[in-house]
N, C-alpha and C positions, 0 to 999 in steps of 0.2 A: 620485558620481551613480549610482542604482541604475537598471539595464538595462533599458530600455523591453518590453513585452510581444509588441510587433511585432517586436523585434530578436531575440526567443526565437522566436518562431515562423516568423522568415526563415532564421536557422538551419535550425531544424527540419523545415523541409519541407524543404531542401535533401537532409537525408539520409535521406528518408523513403523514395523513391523510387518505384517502380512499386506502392505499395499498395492495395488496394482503397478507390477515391473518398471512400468514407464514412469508412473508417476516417482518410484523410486529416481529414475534416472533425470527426470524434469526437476525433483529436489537438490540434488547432487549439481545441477546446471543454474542453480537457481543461488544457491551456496555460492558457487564459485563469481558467479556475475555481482554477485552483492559484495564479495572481498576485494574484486577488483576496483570497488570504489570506496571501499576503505569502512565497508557496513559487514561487522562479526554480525552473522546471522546464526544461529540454532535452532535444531526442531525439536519440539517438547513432545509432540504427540501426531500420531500417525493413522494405520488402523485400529479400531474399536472393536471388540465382541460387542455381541446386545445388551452383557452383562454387565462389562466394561462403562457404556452406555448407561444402563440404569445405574449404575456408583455418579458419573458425571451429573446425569439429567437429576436424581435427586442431592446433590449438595444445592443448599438451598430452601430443602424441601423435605425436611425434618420426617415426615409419617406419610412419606412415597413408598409405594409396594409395587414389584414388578415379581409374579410368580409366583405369590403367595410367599415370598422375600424382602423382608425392608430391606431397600436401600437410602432412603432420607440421609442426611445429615445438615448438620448446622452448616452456616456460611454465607455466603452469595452466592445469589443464582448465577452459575456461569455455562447453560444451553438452555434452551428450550425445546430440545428434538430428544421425546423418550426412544426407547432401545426401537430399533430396526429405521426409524426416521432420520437420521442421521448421513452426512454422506462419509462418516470419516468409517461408519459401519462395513461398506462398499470399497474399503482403499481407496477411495480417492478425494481422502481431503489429509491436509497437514495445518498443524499449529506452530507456531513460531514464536523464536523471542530474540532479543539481541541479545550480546553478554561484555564485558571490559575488553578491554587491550590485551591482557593479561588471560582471557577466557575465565577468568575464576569468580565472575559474578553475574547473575541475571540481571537484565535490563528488561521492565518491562513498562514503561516510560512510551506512550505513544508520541513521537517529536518527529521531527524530518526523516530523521533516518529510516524508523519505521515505516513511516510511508511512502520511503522511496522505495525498500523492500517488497511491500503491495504495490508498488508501480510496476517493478519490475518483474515481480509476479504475473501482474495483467499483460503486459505487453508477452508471456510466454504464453496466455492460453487463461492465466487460472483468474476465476472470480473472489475477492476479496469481501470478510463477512464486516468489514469497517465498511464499505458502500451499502450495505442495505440500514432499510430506513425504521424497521421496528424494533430489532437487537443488532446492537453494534456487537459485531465480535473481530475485534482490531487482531487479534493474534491466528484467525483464522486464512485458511487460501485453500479453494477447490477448486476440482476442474471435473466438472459433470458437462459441462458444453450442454446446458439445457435439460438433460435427461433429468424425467422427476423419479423420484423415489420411486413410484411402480414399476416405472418401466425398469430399475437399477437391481426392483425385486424380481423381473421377468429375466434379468439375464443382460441386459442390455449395457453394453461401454461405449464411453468415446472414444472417437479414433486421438490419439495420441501422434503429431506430425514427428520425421526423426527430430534430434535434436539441430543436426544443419538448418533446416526448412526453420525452425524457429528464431533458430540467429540472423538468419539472411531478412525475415520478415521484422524482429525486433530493430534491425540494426538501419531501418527503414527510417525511424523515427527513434528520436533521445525525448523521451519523456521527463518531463519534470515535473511533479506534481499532476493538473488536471492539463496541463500546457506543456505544446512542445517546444523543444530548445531550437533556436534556429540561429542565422550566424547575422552576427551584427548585435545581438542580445548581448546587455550586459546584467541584468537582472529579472524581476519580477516586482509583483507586489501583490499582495493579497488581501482585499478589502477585509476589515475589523469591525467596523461600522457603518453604516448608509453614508458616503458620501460622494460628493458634487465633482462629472468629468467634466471637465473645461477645453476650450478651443479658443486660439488667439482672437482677438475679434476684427471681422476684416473691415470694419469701418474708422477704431479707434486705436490708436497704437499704443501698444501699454495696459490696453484695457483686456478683460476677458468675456467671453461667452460660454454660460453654461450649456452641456452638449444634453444628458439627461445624469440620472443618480445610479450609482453604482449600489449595489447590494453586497453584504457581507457571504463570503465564501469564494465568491469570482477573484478569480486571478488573469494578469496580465502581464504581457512581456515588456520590459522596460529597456528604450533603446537609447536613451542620454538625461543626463539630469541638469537640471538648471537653477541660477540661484533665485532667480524672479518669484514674486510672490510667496516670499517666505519660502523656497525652495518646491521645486515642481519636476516630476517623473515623463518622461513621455510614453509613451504606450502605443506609438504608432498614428500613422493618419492626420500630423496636428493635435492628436489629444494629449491633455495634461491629466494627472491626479496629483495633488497637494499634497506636498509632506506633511504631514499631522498626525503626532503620538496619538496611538490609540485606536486610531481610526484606519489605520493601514501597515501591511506588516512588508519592508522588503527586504530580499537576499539578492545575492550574489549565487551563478554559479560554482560549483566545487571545480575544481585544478583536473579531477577526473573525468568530468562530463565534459568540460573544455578543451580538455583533447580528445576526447571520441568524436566530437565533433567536429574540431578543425583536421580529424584524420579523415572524415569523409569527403 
């Protein structure tokens, strides 16, 4: 029997703790938008004391003192923000994880799911610690809207839009990944390795024209597939990418994105 929606969110506020009100209610929205596609999301961790903070910022860091207090412990580093640097300090940041059908196991497995979680995260407002580029922190989502740490020590919040203004604005676009879903899509594909976009070639029938090379991480919307050429994607425009293990990854939309879409 898969995990009722309430049962994720009674969790979840539980360890949310002193957050700022809204961002409670942006979690609790955020929950609910992820079940509706069939993603059990959970919050593990919420606000932080500074103390709280120094336990986090030293696992990893065995002979770390905060206060004339070790905190150190064995393990892997998992922050790099000691006590008051942080935004989860401030209420407003939340950690996440998925969990079974069942609710009775952690998932903590970065794959699609996850990152459709931080998608839908971003499209409410929050920034995701899997986008930045010196420490990934995949289980993280804040939503400071710019404000740095000092100003968050002066007093300073974001404004928080209700939650209508966030739906009517999310429900603007269906994001998939770094791409939006649009109608006529049947897929994606997501470069693995450098390889070669192609375009029919308008001199020679049968033959192809390289267009330029694709980089690994770009993604593209895939609007018919064809068997030619060892089998080929198109991506819009006349362009091809080449089916090739290894070198390109594609999906299919979920049954849920495909009706939010065909309902708009």
């Amino acid at each position: 029997m898969t995990v009722s929606v309430e049962t994720l969110i009674d969790r979840s506020v539980k360890r949310l703790g002193a957050v700022h009100p809204s961002l409670k209610e942006y979690t609790i929205e955020l929950i609910k938008r992820c079940y509706k596609e069939g993603i059990l999301v959970q919050i593990s961790s919420g606000f932080r004391s500074n103390e709280d903070q120094a336990y986090t910022y030293g696992q990893g860091r065995p002979d770390y003192t905060w206060n004339g207090k070790v905190y150190g412990s064995k393990g892997s580093i998992i922050s790099n923000a000691p006590p008051g640097t942080s935004i989860h300090n401030y209420g407003l940041a939340i950690d996440y994880f998925l969990v079974s059908d069942d609710g009775n196991k952690s998932l903590w497995t970065v794959n699609d799911k996850w990152k459709r979680v931080a998608t839908i995260g971003k499209s409410m407002g929050f920034e995701w610690g899997g986008d930045w580029k010196s420490f990934k922190d995949y289980p993280h989502l804040q939503y400071n809207k710019g404000l740095t740490i000092a100003q968050l020590k002066a007093g300073q919040r974001p404004v928080f839009l209700p939650i209508k203004a966030v739906e009517d604005i999310a429900n603007d676009k269906i994001m998939w990944g770094k791409t939006e879903l649009k109608p006529g899509q049947i897929g994606k594909v997501t470069i693995l390795k450098r390889i070669n976009l192609w375009q029919d070639s308008p001199h020679e029938s049968g033959k192809l024209q390289m267009v330029r090379v694709l980089n690994p991480g770009e993604e593209y919307r895939v609007y018919r597939y064809r068997d030619d050429h060892g089998g080929q994607y198109n991506v819009g425009g006349g362009m091809w990418v080449t089916k090739m293990d290894g070198f390109i990854k594609y999906e299919t939309p979920s049954k849920a994105m495909l009706a939010k879409l065909n309902s708009k």
